[in-house]
N, C-alpha and C positions, 0 to 999 in steps of 0.2 A: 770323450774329451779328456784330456790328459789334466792332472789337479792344477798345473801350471797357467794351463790356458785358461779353466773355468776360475782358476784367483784373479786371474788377471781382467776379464771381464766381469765380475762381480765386482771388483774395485772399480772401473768404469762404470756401471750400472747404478753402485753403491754412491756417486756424483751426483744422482737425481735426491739423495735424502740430503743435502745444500743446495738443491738448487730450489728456488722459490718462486710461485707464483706469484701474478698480480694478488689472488683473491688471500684472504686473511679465515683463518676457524675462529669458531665459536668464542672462543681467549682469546682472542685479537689479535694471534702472532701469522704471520704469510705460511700458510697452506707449502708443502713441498713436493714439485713434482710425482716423487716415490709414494706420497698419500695420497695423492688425484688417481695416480692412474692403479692403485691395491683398491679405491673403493671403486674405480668404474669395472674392474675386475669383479672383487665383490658381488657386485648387481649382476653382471652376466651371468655370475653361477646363481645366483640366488632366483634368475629370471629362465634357468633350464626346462621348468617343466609348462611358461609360456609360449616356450618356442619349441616345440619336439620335432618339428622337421629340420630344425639347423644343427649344426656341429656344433656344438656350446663349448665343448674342449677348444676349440679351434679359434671362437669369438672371446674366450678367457687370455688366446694366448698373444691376440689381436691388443687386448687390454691392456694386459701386461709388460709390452714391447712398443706401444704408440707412440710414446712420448720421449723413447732413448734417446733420439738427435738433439735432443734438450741440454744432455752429457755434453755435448761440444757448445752448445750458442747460448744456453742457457734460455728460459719460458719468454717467450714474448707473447702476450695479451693477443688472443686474434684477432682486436680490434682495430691496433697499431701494425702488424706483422703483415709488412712487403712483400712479393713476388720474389725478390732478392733476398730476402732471410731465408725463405720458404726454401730457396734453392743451395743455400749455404748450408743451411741445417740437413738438406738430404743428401748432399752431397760427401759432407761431415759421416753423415750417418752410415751412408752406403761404403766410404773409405773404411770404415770400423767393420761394418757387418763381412766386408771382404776377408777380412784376418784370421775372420773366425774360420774354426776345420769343417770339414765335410760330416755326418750333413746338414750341422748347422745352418751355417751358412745358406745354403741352398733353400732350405726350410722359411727361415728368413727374410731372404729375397723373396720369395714365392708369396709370405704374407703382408711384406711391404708391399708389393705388386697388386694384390688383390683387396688390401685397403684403400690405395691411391683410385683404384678405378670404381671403386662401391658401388659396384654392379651387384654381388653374389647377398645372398638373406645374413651370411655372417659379419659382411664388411659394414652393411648397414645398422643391423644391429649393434656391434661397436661402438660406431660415429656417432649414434642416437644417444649411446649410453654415454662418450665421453661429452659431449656436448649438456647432455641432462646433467652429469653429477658440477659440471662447472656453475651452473643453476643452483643444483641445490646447496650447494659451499656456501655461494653468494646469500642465498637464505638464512643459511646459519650464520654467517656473520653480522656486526653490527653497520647500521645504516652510515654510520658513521665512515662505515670506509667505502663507501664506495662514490663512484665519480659521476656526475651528473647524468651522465649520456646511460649509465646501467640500469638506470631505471625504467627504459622505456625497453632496453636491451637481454634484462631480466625477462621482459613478457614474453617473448618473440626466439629469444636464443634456443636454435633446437629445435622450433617447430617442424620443418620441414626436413630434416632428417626419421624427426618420429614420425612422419606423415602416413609411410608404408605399412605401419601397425597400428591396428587396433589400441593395443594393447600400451603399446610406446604413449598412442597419442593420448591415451588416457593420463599414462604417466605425467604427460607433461602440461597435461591440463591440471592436473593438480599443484604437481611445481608453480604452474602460473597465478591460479588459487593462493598457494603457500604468499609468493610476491605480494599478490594486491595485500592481502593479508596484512603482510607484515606491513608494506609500506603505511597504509591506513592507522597502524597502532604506533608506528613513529618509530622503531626499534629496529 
């Protein structure tokens, strides 16, 4: 990739550190996409020697690129988030990933492709992890921000993607632990 092309996509990419999610950190300020999706990254690697039959390189890179259509629509909640955003955003997204050279590009497509259908142990893994770390955000922040209906959405968000593992579903019994948890101390 020529240094032109890779500034010019790192300035696109570099749109996710303004853009903001619903959830807020620990200081109280809105979580930005670019932090969601470096800690669900994070955990993938941190989760390699969990999973030694999958490509963990491949599930980091699944991490690190799930969220870019966010660059054009900006994070909508996936509580609120329509069929028609859904299809604006990837559409958004796929116009972008085109521009890029050979074999990015290609590469790309291939792993939007095989996250969309979360068939394979890497796409699942991902999904598990990006859904889990939106959990644990939610944890570290204060009760304060959050909206009625997440309370009950806290217990339950994710199960069923970690369902497949062992290991995931441990995870996310604990997440759910963490919830009862806090909501019980008020915080």
């Amino acid at each position: 990739m020529n240094v032109e092309t890779l500034l010019s996509a790192l300035h696109t990419a570099g749109r996710l550190k303004d853009t903001t999610r619903h959830c807020y950190t620990a200081k109280g300020r809105h979580e930005s996409v670019a932090e969601h999706s470096w800690r669900v990254a994070l955990a993938a690697y941190w989760l390699r020697d969990e999973f030694p039959d999958a490509d963990m390189d491949k599930v980091i890179r699944m991490c690190l690129i799930h969220d870019l259509g966010e660059c054009f629509t900006g994070d909508i909640p996936s509580f609120d988030k329509t069929a028609a955003d859904e299809e604006t955003e990837e559409r958004l997204l796929f116009q972008w990933v085109d521009t890029l050279p050979s074999p990015l590009r290609e590469d790309m497509q291939a792993l939007y492709r095989e996250m969309a259908a979360l068939e394979t142990q890497e796409a699942k893994i991902y999904k598990a992890l990006d859904k889990l770390e939106a959990v644990i955000q939610h944890n570290e922040s204060s009760l304060s921000t959050w909206e009625p209906h997440e309370y009950d959405l806290n217990l339950t968000y994710g199960t069923e993607n970690a369902s497949f593992s062992p290991y995931l579903t441990a995870l996310r019994e604990a997440v759910r632990q963490e919830t009862i948890d806090k909501v019980a101390k008020g915080n």
